[in-house]
N, C-alpha and C positions, 0 to 999 in steps of 0.2 A: 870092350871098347864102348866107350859113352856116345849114346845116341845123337847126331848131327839135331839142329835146330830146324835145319829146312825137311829132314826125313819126319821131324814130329806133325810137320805142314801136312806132309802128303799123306803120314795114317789118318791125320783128322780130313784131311778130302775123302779118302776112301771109305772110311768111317759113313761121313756123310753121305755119299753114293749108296750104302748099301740098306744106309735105313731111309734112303729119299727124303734127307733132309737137304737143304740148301745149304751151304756153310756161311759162317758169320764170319764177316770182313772183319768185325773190329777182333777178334781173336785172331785170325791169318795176320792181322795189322801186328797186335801183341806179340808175336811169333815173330815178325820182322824187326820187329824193334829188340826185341832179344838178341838177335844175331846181329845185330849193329853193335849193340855194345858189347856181346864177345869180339865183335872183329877190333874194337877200339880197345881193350884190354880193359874193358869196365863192368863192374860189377852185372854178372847178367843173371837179370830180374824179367821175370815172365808175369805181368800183371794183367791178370784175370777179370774182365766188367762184367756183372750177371745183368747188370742194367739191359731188358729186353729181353733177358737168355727166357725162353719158353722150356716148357716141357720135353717137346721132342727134340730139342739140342741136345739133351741129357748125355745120352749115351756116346756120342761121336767125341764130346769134352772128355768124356769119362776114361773113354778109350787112350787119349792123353797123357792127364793127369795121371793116369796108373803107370806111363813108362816116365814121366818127369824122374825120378829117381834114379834112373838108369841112361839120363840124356845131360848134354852140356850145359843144362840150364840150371843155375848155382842157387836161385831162390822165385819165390814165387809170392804174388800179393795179389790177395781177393777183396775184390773194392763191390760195393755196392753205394752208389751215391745217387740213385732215384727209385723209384718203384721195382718191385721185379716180380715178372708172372710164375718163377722157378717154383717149384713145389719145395717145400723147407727141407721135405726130407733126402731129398736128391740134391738140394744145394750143401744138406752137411753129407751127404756122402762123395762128392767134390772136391770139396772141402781137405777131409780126412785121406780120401788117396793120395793127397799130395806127399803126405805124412811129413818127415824130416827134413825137406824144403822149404814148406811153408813157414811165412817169413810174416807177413801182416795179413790178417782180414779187418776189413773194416767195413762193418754192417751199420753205416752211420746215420741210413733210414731205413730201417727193421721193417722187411714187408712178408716173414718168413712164420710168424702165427705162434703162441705157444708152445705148441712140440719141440720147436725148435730151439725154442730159449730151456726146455725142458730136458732138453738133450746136452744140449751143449753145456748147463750148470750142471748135471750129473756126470757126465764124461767126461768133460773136458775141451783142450784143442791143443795141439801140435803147436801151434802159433808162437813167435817171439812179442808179436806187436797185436793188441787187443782193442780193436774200434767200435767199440759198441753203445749204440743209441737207442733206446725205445720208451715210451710209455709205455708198455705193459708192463714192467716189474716196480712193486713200490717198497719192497722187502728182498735184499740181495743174497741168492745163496749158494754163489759160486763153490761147489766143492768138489769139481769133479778136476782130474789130473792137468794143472797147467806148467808141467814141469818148468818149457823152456820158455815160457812167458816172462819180460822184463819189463812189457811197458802196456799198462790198460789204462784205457782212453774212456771213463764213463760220460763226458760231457753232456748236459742239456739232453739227458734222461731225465725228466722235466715232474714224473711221480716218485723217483726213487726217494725214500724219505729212511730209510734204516738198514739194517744190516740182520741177518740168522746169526745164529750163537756159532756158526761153524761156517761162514764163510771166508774165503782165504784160506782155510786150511793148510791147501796142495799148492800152493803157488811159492815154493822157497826161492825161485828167483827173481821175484817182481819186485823191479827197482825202482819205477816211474809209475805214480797211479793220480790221472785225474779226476773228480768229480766236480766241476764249475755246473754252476744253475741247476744243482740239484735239489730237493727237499731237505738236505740233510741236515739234523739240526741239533741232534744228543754226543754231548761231547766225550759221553762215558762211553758207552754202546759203541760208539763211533773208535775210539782210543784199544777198547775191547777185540775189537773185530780186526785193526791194522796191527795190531800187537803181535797176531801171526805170520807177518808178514818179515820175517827177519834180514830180508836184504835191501826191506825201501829204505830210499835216500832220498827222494823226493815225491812230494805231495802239494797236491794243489784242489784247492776249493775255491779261489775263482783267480783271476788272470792280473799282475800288477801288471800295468803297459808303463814304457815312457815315451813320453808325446815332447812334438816342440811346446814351446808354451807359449809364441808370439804365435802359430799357427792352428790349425786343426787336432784335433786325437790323435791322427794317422791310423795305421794299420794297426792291430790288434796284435800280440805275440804270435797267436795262431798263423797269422801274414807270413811269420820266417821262422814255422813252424817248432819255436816252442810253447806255444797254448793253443788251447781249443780250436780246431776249425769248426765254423759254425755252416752247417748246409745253406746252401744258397735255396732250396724249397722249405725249409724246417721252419716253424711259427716257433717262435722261443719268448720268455719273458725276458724282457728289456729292464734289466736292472741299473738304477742312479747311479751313477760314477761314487764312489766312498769319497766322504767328505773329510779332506785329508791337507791343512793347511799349515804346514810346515816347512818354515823357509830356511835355506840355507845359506849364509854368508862366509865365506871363505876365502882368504886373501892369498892364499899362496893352495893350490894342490897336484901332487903329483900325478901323472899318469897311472900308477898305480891305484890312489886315491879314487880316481875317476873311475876305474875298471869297477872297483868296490861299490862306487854308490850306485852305477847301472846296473838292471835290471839284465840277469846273467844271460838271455838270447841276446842283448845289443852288447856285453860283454866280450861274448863269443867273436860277435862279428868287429870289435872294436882290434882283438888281438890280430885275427887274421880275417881278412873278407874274402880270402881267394879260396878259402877251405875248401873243399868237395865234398858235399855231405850226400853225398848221392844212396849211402846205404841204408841211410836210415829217412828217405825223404818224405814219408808221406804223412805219419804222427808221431813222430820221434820229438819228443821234448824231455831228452835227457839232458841235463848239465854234467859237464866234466870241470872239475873242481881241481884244480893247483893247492897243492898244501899251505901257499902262504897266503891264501885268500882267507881259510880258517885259522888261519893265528892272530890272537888276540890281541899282536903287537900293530896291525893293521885295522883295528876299531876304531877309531875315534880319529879323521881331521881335525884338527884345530878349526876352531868358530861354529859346533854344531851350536842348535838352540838348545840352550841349557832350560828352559821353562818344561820342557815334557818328561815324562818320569822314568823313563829311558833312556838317559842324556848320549849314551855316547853310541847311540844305534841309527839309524834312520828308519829302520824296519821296524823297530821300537816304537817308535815315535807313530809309526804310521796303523799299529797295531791300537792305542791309547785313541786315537781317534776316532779310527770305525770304529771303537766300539761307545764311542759319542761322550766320551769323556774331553776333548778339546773341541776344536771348533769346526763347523763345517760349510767350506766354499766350494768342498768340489775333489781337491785335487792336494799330492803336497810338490810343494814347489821347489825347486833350485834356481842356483844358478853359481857355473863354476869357468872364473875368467868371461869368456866372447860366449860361452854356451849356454842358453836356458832351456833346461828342459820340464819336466813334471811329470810325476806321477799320479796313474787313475784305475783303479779298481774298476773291472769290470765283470759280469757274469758270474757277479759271486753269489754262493747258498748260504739262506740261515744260518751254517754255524759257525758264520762267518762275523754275524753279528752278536757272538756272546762274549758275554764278557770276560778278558782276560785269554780268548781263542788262540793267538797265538802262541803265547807261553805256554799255556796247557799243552799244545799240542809240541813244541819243543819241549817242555819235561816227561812228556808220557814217551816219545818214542826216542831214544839216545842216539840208536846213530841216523836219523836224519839228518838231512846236509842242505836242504833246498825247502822252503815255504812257500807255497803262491808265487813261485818264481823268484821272490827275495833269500839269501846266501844266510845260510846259520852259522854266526863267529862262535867262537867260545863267551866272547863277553854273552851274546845273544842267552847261549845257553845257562851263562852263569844267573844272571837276569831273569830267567824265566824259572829256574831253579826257587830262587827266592820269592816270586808272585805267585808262585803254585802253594810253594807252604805258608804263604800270606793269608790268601783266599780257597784254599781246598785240601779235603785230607780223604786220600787213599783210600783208609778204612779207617772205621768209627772206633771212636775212646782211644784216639791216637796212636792206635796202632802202626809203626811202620813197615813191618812185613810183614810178608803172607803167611800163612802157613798151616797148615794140614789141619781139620778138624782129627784125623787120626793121632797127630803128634799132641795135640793139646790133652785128647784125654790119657794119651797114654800118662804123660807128666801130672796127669790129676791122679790117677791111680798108683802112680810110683809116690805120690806124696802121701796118698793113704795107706803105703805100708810102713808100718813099724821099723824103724831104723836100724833096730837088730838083725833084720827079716833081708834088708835089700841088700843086695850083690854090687858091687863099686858100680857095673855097667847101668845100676836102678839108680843110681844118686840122682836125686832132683835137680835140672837145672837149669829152673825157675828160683827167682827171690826168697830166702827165706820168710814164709809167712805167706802167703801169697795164698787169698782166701777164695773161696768157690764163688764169690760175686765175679773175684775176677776173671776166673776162668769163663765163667757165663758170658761177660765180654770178649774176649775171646776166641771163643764160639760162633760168638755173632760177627765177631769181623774174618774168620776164617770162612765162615761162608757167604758169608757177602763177596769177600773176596773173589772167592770161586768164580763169580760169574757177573757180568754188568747188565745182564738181561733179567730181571726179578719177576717171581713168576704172577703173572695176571690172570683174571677170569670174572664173568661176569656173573654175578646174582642173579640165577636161574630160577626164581620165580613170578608165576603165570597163574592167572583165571582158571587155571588149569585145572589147581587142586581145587576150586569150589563149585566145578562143574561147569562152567563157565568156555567152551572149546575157544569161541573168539575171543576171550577175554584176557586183557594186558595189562598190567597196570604203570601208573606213570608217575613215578616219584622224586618229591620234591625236598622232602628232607628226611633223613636219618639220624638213628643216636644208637651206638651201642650200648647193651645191659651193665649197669655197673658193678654187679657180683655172679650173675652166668655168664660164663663165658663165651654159650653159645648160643646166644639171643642176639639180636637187635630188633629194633621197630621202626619203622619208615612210613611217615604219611605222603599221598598222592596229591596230585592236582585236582584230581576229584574230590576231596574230601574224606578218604578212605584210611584206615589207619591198618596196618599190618605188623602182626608181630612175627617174624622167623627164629627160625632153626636156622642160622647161616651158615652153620658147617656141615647138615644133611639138605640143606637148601630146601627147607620146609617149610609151610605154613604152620605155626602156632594156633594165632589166635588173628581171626578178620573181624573187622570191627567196617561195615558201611557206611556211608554218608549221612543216608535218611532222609538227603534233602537240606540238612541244617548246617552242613559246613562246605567250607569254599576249597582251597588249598591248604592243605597243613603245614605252616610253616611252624611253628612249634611242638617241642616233644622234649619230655623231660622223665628220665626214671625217677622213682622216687631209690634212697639207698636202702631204708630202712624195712620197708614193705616192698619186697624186690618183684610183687606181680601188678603195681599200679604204677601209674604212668600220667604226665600231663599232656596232652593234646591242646593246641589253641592253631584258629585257622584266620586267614585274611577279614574274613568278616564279622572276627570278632568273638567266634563262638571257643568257649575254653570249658572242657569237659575234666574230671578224672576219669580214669578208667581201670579198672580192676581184672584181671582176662583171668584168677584165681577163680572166680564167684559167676560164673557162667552159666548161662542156659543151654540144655544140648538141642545140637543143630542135626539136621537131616544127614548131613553126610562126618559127622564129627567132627566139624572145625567146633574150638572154642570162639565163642563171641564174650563180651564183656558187662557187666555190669560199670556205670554212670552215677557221675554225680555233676552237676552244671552249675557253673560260677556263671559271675554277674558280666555281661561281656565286655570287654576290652577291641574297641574299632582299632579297624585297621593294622590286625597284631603282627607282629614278626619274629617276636620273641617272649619265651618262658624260661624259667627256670628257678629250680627248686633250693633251698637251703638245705646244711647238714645234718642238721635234725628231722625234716620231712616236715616241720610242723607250717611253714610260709614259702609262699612262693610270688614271683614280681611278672610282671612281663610289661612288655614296653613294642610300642610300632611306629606309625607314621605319625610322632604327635611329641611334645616335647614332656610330657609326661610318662609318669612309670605309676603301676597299683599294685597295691600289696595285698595278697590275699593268704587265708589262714586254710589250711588244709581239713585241717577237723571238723570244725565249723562249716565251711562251704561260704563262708563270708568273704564278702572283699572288706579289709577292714580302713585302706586310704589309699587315695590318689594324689601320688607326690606331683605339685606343677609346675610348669616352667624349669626342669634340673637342667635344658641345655639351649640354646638358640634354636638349633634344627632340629630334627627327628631324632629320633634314637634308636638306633637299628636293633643294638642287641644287650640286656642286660644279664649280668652274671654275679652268682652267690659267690663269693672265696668257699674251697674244699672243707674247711677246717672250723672257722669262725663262722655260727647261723645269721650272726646279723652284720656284716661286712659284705658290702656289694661294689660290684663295678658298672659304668654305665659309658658305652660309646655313643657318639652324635656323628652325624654330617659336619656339624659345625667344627668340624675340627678337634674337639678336646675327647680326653680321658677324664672320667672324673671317680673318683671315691668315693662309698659312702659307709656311714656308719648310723643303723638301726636306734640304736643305742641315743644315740645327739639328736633325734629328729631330725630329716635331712633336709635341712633349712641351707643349707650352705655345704659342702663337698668336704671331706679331710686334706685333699688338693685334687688340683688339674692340673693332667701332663698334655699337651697341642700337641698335634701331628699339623702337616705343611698343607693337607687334602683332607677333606671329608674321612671318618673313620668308621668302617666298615664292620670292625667286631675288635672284642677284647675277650679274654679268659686267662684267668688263673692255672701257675704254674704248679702239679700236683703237688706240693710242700707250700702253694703261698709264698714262695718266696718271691715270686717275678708276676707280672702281667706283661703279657703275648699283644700287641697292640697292631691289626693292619690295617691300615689307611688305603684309598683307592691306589691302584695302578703299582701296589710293591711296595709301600712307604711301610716295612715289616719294622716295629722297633720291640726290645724287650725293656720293660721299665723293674726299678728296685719297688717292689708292692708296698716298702714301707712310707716311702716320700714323691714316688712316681719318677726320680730321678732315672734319668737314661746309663740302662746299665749295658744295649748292644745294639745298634744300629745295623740289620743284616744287609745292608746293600745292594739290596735286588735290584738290576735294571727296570728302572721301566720303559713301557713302553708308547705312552704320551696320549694313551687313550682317558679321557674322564668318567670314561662308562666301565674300566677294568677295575672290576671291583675285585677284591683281595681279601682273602681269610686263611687266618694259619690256625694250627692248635699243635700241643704239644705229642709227642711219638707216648709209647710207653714210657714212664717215667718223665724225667723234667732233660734230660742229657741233648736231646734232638727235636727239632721241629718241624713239623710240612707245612708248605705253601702251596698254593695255585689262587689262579685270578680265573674270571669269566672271559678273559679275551685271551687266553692262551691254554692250550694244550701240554701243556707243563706244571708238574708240580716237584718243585724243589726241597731237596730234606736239607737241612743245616744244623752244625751243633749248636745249641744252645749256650754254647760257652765264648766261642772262639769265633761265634758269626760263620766260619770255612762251612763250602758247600759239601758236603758228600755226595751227592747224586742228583742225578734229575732223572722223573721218570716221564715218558712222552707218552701221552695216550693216542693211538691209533684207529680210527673209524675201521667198521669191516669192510665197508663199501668202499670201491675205488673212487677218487675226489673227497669223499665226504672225513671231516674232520671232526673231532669233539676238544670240550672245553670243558674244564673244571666249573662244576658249582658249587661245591659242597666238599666234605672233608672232615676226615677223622681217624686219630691213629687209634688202633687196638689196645683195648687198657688190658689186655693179657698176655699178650704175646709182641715181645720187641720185635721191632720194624717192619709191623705188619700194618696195615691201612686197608679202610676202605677210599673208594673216591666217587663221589656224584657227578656221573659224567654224562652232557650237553652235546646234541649235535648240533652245526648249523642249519641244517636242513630241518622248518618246520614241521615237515612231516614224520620225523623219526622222533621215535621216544625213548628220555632221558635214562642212563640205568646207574646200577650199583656196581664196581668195579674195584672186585680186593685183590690187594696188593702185597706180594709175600718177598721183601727185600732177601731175605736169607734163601728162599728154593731161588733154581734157578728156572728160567723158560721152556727148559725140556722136562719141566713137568706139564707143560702144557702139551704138550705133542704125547706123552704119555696116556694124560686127562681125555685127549679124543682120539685116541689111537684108532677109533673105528672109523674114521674116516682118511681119506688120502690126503697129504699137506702138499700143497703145489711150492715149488724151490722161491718162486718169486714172491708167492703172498698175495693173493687178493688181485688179482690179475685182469685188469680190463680191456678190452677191448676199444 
C-alpha cells in the first residue's frame, strides 16, 4: 500500500528529532501542497526548495526522498532558484534517491562547485525536465545516462561557447533543448553535437516574442512558459531586440491564418486559454504541433511582402534580416484586421547572427518541427534545402555522402585487381576510370566527414631548447618550407628568427636579434636553395640567411650565416620570385624595391605604384617577373618586370582598403582580401571578378582580413583580426565548408586570427597565428588538421585528466 503524504510529514519530523535538527517549514509547506492536490484529483507533485537547505537537513530530507517511490506522491521537482549552503554532493545524492519520480530539477543558479557539474555530466539524472544555469562550463560534455530526459533548459549559461565530440550521446529522448544568451557561435560543431540527438523537434537559441505594437514588449515567452525564464538575481547580457522590419498587409485572414503567424506559446493559448498545463509548469516549453499547421497548403496568406528572399514565410523573412541582409528598426511588424502585433528577438547567441542560421539549422536536422519558437512548414524546409546548397557543402570536392574511409579503399583495391582475377561480389562500383586523384578526394571528405571537431594544437616551442628556462618566444609571422615538409620559420616581436621541425616541434636553426632588428614582419623561402630564407623587419632591416652554412653553437643549435641589403623603412612585406634570383618588398610607403639576390644589390625603387601604403607585395608562382601589389587605397594592381612598371597591366578596386593578395598555385586566380571580409577571387589574366565569397562583415575598419589558398587552388582560408573565426571556402563555388573557432585556455579570454597559412603538403591542414585579447598573453602558432578528429587531442595529453566541461572557472 502506497505511503499516505501526511505519514511522509511525520518520518520527516521524527527524522529531524532524532538528528536534532529543526524541520524546515517550507518542505512540511511542500508536503501540504501535495496532498491538496491529490485530494483535488491533480497531478501530485512534491517540489523540493534547497534554497536555505543547510547541511544538517541532509539526512532527515534524505530519509524522505528514499520512501517517495513507495508513497502517493506521483512526481517530484527540485528547484534551486537562489544561493544554497547544500554540500553538492549530498544535493546529488537527493537528487538521485528520488530516482523514477523525479520529474524537473532546475539548478537555474548553480551554487553546487564543480564535482557537481562533474557528476552529473558523467552519470547522468533520472530527470524528465533539465534547468541548468552556470558559468562554469564553456565546453559542454553531457554524456552520462539521460534516458528520460525530454526537455533541457541551457539558458543564459553566459560562458558556454561549444560542445565535446560526444555530448548528447545518451539522451535519445530529448525533445525540447534551449541555449538563448549563450556563447554559441559554430554552426558546424554545433549541427555535429545536436545530430545525436534523434527525437528533438524543437530548438531554440534565443526567444521570438510577440509584443503589441501600439504598447510596450510585454512579457517575454518565458512569462507563459515557453522561453527562458530569466532569474530575478542572475546579471545576464542584455541583447538589442533583432532588427527585423517586415510588414504585413493582408486584407482578408483566416483564424487559421492568424494561429500560423503567432508565435506557437500565444498560439497555444489562442486555441484554448483554459488549458491546464499544470504538469509541465515550471520549464516546459514544448510545442504540440497539429499536422495541418505543417502542411504546406497553409504557407503563404495572401499579401506577404514579396521584396525578402523568402517570400512566402514570415520566419523567412525574419531569418534574412538578423542576419542584416534587410533593414533594421528593431522589430518585424504586422497587422492583421483590428490587431497589430510585432515581433522581437530577444536573448539571442552569436549563432544566431550567422549567416543563413536558420536554414542551416532546418536542413541539418530533418525532423525538427520548432525554431526559436517560430513553426517549420515544408515550404520552410523546402527553402532552406535550397540556401544550404546555395551557400554550403557538406563535404569537400562536392561530395554528397558520407562514407567510410574503409569502403573507399576497399573499392580502390577492388579496382586494382585484374578483371580476370575478381569474383562478381569484387566488381567495382565506382565510375569506370575513376583515377587515384579521385579517390584522394575521397579520402579527405570521408574523413572530414567523420567529425566537425578538427584536430588542434599548439606549436610547442620555448627558450627552452636554447637553454633559456624563462624564455618564450612571441611570434609574429610565419611561412612554411616550400619543399621540406617539415620545416617552417617564424619571426618574433623581438626580432628573432626561428626555424623548426614542426612536426617533432623542434628547434632547427635560432637566429637572435643582435640588436639590429624590430619585429619580423617579413620571411620568404627561397625555392631553389631550400636552406636560405629572406627575413625583413619593421625597421627596415632585410637580411638573407643561410642556417645550411653555420657556426657551431654551445649547445647544437644551428645559427645562420647573413648577407644584408640596403634597408627598406617601415617594411611589412618580402617576397621572392621563381627563379630565387629577385626579390621586392613593399611597407608603409607607396613604393616597392627591387632587389637581386646574388648580388646583394637593391637594383630600383618603383614610386608612387598606389595612393596609399602597400601592405603586401607578391611574385606570381610560375612567371619570375609578374608581380601583384595590394594598397589601402583600395586597388589590386599588376605588374610586369618586363614593361618597366610605369603604369600596372591593370587594376581591380575592392570597396575597403586591401589588406593582401596572392596568387593561386597555377596562376590562374588572385586571392584578394580587403578589410573587414571584402574576400574576392579575380581571373589573374585581366583581374576580372571571377568569385565574390560573401563573408559577412562585421562593420569594424580595424578588421583586417587575409586569406590564402589550402593545398592546392580547390579551397581557401580566411580569418580577420576581430574575430575568432576562420572560414574554409571552395574556391570554386564560393560555398562555405567550415568554420573553425579558436578557443582561449583561459576562462573569459578569447583569441583572434592574425596570420594564416594552409600546408603546401598536406590537404586541409593549416597553421593559424593566433592573438589573445589580453595584453599580457602571448601570440602562438596553432595547426589545424581538418581530416583527424579532436579525440586526437585527448589522445595527444592523455597524461593529464580532461574535466567534461573544459576550462572551468570559477
Amino acid at each position: 500500500m502506497a505511503i499516505k503524504i501526511p505519514a511522509l510529514g511525520s518520518i520527516y519530523i521524527e527524522s529531524c528529532r532524532r538528528h536534532g535538527v529543526a524541520p524546515r517549514t517550507g518542505f512540511l509547506s511542500a508536503l501540504f501542497k501535495a496532498d491538496v492536490k491529490k485530494s483535488r484529483h491533480e497531478l501530485c507533485v512534491l517540489e523540493i526548495l534547497l534554497d536555505h537547505v543547510k547541511d544538517v537537513d541532509f539526512h532527515p530530507l534524505l530519509e524522505v526522498t528514499t520512501r517517495i517511490g513507495d508513497s502517493e506522491i506521483e512526481a517530484v521537482d527540485v528547484l534551486n532558484e537562489s544561493s544554497c549552503a547544500l554540500n553538492g554532493e549530498y544535493a546529488l545524492v537527493l537528487i538521485r534517491s528520488i530516482d523514477q519520480k523525479l520529474r524537473i530539477v532546475d539548478l537555474q543558479d548553480l551554487s553546487f562547485g564543480k564535482d557537481f557539474l562533474w557528476d552529473v555530466s558523467q552519470r547522468g539524472l533520472q530527470c524528465q525536465v533539465l534547468n541548468l544555469r552556470s558559468s562554469h562550463f564553456r565546453k559542454l560534455n553531457l554524456v552520462g545516462e539521460f534516458l528520460r530526459l525530454h526537455t533541457l533548459n541551457l539558458d543564459y549559461s553566459t560562458m558556454l561557447s561549444s560542445f565535446r565530440e560526444d555530448c548528447f550521446s545518451s539522451m535519445p529522448n530529448l525533445m525540447c533543448l534551449s541555449m538563448c544568451e549563450t556563447r554559441i557561435s559554430n554552426l558546424w560543431t554545433t549541427i555535429a553535437a545536436l545530430s545525436k540527438l534523434p527525437s528533438l523537434v524543437e530548438l531554440r537559441f534565443q526567444n521570438w516574442i510577440c509584443c503589441n505594437d501600439v504598447g510596450s514588449s510585454g512579457s517575454s515567452v518565458g512569462d507563459d512558459q515557453t522561453g527562458p525564464s530569466q532569474p530575478s538575481n542572475a546579471s545576464h547580457l542584455e541583447m538589442p531586440p533583432i532588427s527585423l522590419n517586415l510588414l504585413i498587409d493582408l486584407d482578408v485572414m483566416t483564424e487559421q491564418a492568424i494561429r500560423n503567424l503567432l508565435p506557437f506559446s500565444m498560439n497555444q493559448n489562442f486555441q484554448n486559454t483554459n488549458e491546464d498545463s499544470s504538469d509541465d509548469s515550471e520549464v516546459d516549453f514544448s510545442i504540440h504541433l497539429e499536422n495541418d499547421q505543417l502542411d504546406s497548403s497553409h504557407s503563404a496568406p495572401p499579401g506577404w511582402n514579396r521584396e525578402i528572399n523568402l517570400p512566402s514565410e514570415a520566419t523567412s523573412a525574419a531569418l534574412s534580416n538578423q542576419n542584416g541582409e534587410e533593414s533594421s528598426e528593431g522589430a518585424i511588424s504586422g497587422h492583421v484586421a483590428d490587431v497589430s502585433f510585432k515581433y522581437i528577438s530577444e536573448h539571442a547567441s552569436p549563432i544566431c547572427f550567422e549567416q543563413h542560421y536558420r536554414e542551416f539549422m532546418i536542413a541539418s536536422i530533418p525532423q525538427l518541427r520548432v525554431l526559436d519558437n517560430l513553426p517549420i512548414r515544408n515550404i520552410d524546409r523546402e527553402m532552406a534545402n535550397l540556401t544550404f546548397f546555395k551557400h554550403f557543402e557538406r563535404l569537400p570536392y562536392r561530395r554528397s555522402d558520407k562514407e567510410s574511409v574503409v569502403s573507399i579503399l576497399q573499392k580502390r583495391e577492388i579496382r586494382a585487381i585484374p578483371s580476370s582475377f575478381r569474383t562478381q561480389k569484387q566488381m567495382p562500383m565506382d565510375p569506370v576510370g575513376k583515377s587515384q586523384h579521385s579517390y584522394a578526394r575521397s579520402l579527405c571528405a570521408a574523413k572530414m566527414g567523420s567529425s566537425a571537431w578538427p584536430y588542434m594544437h599548439s606549436l610547442s616551442i620555448s627558450g627552452n631548447d636554447l637553454g633559456d628556462e624563462n624564455g618564450s618566444f612571441r611570434p609574429r609571422q610565419f611561412e612554411y618550407h616550400p619543399t621540406n615538409s617539415s620545416l617552417m620559420v617564424f619571426g618574433t616581436l623581438d626580432g628573432e628568427v626561428v626555424v623548426v621541425n614542426h612536426e617533432k616541434q623542434k628547434i632547427v636553426s635560432y637566429i637572435p636579434s643582435f640588436g639590429t632588428m624590430n619585429s619580423v614582419l617579413g620571411l620568404c623561402w627561397l625555392k631553389h636553395f631550400p636552406s636560405r630564407l629572406i627575413a625583413g623587419s619593421d625597421n627596415g632591416s632585410l637580411k638573407l640567411y643561410d642556417i645550411q652554412h653555420f657556426p657551431s653553437t654551445s649547445n647544437g643549435l644551428r645559427t645562420a650565416s647573413s648577407v644584408t641589403f640596403d634597408e627598406f623603412d617601415q617594411l611589412t612585406s618580402v617576397h621572392v620570385n621563381s627563379t630565387d634570383e629577385l626579390f621586392l618588398a613593399s611597407g608603409y610607403s607607396k613604393n616597392v624595391a627591387l632587389y637581386d639576390i646574388n648580388s646583394g644589390r637593391r637594383l630600383q625603387v618603383f614610386t608612387d605604384m598606389h595612393q596609399e601604403h602597400i601592405n603586401v607585395v607578391k611574385f606570381s608562382n610560375r612567371s619570375p617577373s609578374i608581380f601583384a601589389t595590394s594598397s589601402f587605397d583600395q586597388d589590386i594592381k599588376m605588374w610586369d618586370l618586363r614593361q618597366k612598371p610605369i603604369r600596372p597591366c591593370y587594376t581591380a578596386t575592392s570597396s575597403k582598403g586591401n589588406v593582401m593578395v596572392c596568387f593561386s598555385p597555377d596562376d590562374h586566380y588572385l586571392l584578394a582580401s580587403a578589410v573587414d571580409n571584402e574576400v574576392k577571387q579575380l581571373l589573374a589574366a585581366d583581374g576580372s571578378l571571377h568569385l565574390d565569397f560573401q563573408i559577412p562583415a562585421t562593420g569594424s575598419s580595424q578588421n583586417y582580413t587575409r586569406s590564402y589558398y589550402l593545398n592546392g587552388k580547390d579551397y581557401i582560408i580566411s580569418g580577420s583580426c576581430d574575430e575568432h573565426v576562420v572560414r574554409v571556402c571552395c574556391a570554386q563555388t564560393g560555398r562555405r565548408l567550415r568554420d573553425i573557432s579558436l578557443e582561449g585556455k583561459a576562462s573569459g579570454s578569447s583569441m583572434f586570427v592574425q596570420s594564416l597559412r594552409g600546408d603546401p603538403f598536406r590537404p586541409f591542414n593549416m597553421s593559424i597565428l593566433a592573438a589573445y585579447t589580453r595584453p599580457s598573453s602571448k601570440s602562438e602558432i596553432v595547426k589545424v588538421n581538418l581530416l583527424a578528429s579532436s579525440e586526437c587531442n585527448k589522445e595527444a595529453s592523455s597524461g593529464g585528466s580532461s574535466f567534461p566541461f573544459n576550462s572551468m572557472g570559477g
